[in-house]
N, C-alpha and C positions, 0 to 999 in steps of 0.2 A: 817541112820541118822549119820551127821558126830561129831563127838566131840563138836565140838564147838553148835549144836545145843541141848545139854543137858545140866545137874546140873553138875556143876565142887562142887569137895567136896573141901574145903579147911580145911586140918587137921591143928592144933594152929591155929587158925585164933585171936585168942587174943591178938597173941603175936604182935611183930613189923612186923615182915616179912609176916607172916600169913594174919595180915591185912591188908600189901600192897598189897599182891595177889589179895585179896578180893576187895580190891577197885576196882585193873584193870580192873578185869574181870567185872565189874558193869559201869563202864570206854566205857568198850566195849561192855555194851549191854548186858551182857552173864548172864546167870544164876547160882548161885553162893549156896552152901550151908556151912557154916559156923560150925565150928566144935570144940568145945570148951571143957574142963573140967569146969566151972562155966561158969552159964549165964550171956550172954556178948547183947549189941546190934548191930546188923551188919549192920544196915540202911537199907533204903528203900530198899524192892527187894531182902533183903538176908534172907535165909531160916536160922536159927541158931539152930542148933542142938547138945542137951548140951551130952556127950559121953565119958566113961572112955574107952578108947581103951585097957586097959587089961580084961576087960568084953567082950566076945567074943559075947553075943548078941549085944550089945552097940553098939560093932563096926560094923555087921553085918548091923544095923536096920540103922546107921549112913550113909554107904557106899549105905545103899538098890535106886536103884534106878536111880544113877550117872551113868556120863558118862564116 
């Protein structure tokens, strides 16, 4: 399986940058997980998964599964 045919994680997706990321790759079809400290909406097709990455399950359970 190549990269592109999995979950791209996008960590801040909240923020400005973050949620460019998140757009493109939705842009291009791709599959996207969305990666926020507060629940955000990511639009259609994004998976949003709320995660304190200094919680080492958090980030574990966040990342489970990406490409």
């Amino acid at each position: 399986m190549s990269a592109e045919q999995g979950t791209h994680v996008v960590l801040g997706a909240g923020g400005g940058t973050g949620g460019a990321i998140v757009d493109e790759l939705r842009r291009r079809g791709l599959s996207a997980r969305a990666v926020t400290r507060r629940p955000v909406s990511g639009g259609e097709g994004v998976e949003n998964v709320v995660a304190d990455l200094d919680d080492p399950a958090a980030a574990r359970d966040a990342l489970s599964g990406a490409a």
